[in-house]
Every structure is written in C-alpha cells, then in structure tokens.
Legacy VTK file of the C-alpha trace (Angstrom):
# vtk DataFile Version 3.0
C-alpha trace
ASCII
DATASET POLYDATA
POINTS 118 float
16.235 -9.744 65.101
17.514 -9.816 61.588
17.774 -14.045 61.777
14.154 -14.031 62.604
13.110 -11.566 59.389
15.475 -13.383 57.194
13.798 -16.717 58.381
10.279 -15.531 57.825
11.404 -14.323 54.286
12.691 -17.489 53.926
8.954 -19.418 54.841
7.329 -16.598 52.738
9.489 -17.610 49.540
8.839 -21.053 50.268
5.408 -21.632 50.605
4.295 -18.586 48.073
4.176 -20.890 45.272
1.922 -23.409 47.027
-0.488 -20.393 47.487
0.104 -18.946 43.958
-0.094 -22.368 42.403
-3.707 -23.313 44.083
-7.145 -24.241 41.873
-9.842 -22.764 44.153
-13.040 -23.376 42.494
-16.510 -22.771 43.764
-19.058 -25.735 44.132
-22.645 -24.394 42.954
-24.681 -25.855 45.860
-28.518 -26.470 45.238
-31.316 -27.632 47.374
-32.750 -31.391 47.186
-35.773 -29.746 49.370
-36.689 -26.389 50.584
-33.837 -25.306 51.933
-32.038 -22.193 52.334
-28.873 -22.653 49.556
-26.305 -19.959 51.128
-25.788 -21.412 54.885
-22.640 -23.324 53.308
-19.937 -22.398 50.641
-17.947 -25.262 49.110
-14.851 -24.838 47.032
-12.675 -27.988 45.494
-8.914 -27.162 45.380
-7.564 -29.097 42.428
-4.037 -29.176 43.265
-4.123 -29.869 46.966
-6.940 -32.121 46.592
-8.994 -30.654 49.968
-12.245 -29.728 49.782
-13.358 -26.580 51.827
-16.378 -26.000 53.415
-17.291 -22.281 54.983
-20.364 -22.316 57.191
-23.012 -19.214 58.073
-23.241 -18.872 61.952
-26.801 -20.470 61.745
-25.305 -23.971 60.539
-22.650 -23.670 63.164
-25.857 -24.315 65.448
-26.309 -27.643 64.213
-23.219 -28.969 65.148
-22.333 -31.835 62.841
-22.701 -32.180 59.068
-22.781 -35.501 57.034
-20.566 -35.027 54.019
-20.348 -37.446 51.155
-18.915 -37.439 47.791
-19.901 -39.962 44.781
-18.800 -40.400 41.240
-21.167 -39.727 38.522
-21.973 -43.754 38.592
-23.032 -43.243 42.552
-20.263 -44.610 43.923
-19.419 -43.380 47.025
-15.725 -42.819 47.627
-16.023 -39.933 50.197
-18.066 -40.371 53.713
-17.550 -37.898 56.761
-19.436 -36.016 59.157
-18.178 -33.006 60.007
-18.319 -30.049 62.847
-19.974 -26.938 61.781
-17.307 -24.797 63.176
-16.702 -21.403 60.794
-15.184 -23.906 58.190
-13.901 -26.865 57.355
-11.046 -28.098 54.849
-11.368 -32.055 54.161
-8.825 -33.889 52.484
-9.834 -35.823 49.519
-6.491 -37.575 48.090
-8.569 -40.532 46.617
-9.867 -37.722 43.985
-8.738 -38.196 39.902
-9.528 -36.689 36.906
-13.126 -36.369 36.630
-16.890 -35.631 37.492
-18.146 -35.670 41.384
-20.961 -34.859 42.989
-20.996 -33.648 46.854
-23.898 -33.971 49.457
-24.206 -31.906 52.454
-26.959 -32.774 54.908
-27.528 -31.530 58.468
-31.156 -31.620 59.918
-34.109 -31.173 57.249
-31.086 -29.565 54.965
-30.193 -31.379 52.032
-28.006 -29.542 49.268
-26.144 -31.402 46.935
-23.576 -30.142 43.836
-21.316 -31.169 41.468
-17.671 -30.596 40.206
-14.718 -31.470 38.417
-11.160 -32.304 39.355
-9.070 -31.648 36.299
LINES 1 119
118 0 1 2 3 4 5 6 7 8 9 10 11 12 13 14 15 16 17 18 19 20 21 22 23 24 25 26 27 28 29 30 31 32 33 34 35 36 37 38 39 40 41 42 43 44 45 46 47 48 49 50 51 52 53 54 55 56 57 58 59 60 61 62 63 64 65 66 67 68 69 70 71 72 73 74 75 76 77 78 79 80 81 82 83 84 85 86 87 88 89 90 91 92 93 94 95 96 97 98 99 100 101 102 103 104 105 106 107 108 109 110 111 112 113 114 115 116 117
C-alpha cells in the first residue's frame, strides 16, 4: 500500500510541472455567416503545441468537423476533420513563432479565428 502512494507521489511530482508550465490561451471564434459563435471553444497551448477543441452537445450531433489552420499569407499547414465528441485536442507540432488563423466548419457553420504561438 505505501509503494503504490509513494509511486503516485512520484507521477504527481513528475508531471506537475508539465501542467504548471502550460500556455492555455483562448481562440476568439467569430462567425463567417449566421451562425451561432458558442457551440465550440478553442484554446492553443503554446508549449505543448495541441490545439483543443471543446464542443456543446448540439455540435456533437453533427458528427465530424473540418478543421484547418493557415498562416496569415493563406497557407495552409493544418488540414483535419475531426469527431464532435465532448472535445478534441489536435496536435499541431509544425506550429512556430507567429500569426495563425483557424477554421472550423461543420454543416452551414462556418467560424473562423485567429492566434499567436509565441
């Protein structure tokens, strides 16, 4: 019994700093057309590099999600679709220093947003 707490105290020591060291930020999402802006919340995590995607139970309906990211020039360097499943967390090594925008489209829902990777 004590191994096992000493060994989870161990894990918990470990991987703290990975936790305390993350860059959460929040992508400001905004609609290309009518559509309702709060189904999805995006975040960019600097350090880790993964972008996260939490979804409202009425995307979830629409099973699967194209996701693309672009440089400011409109390059694309990111392409995925994606299931609509509570959320998602995308890794995006290929991501430097600099400016990106992100598209999210599912149905008639187009939102689009930008952010930084510093």
């Amino acid at each position: 019994m004590n191994s096992s707490k000493l060994f989870l105290a161990g894990v918990f020591f470990l991987l703290f700093p990975l936790v305390a060291t993350a860059k959460k930020k929040n992508i400001h999402l905004d609609a290309m057309k009518k559509s309702p802006v709060d189904l999805v919340e995006a975040f960019i995590d600097d350090v880790s590099k993964e972008l996260i995607l939490e979804f409202k139970d009425c995307v979830t309906d629409q099973n699967t999600l194209l996701v693309f990211i672009t440089d400011l020039s409109g390059n694309r360097i990111y392409n995925k679709e994606v299931s609509a499943s509570g959320f998602s967390v995308l890794p995006v090594p290929m991501l430097n220093n600099g400016e990106y925008r992100l598209f999210i489209y599912w149905g008639e829902t187009k939102l689009q947003g930008y952010f930084d990777v510093e």
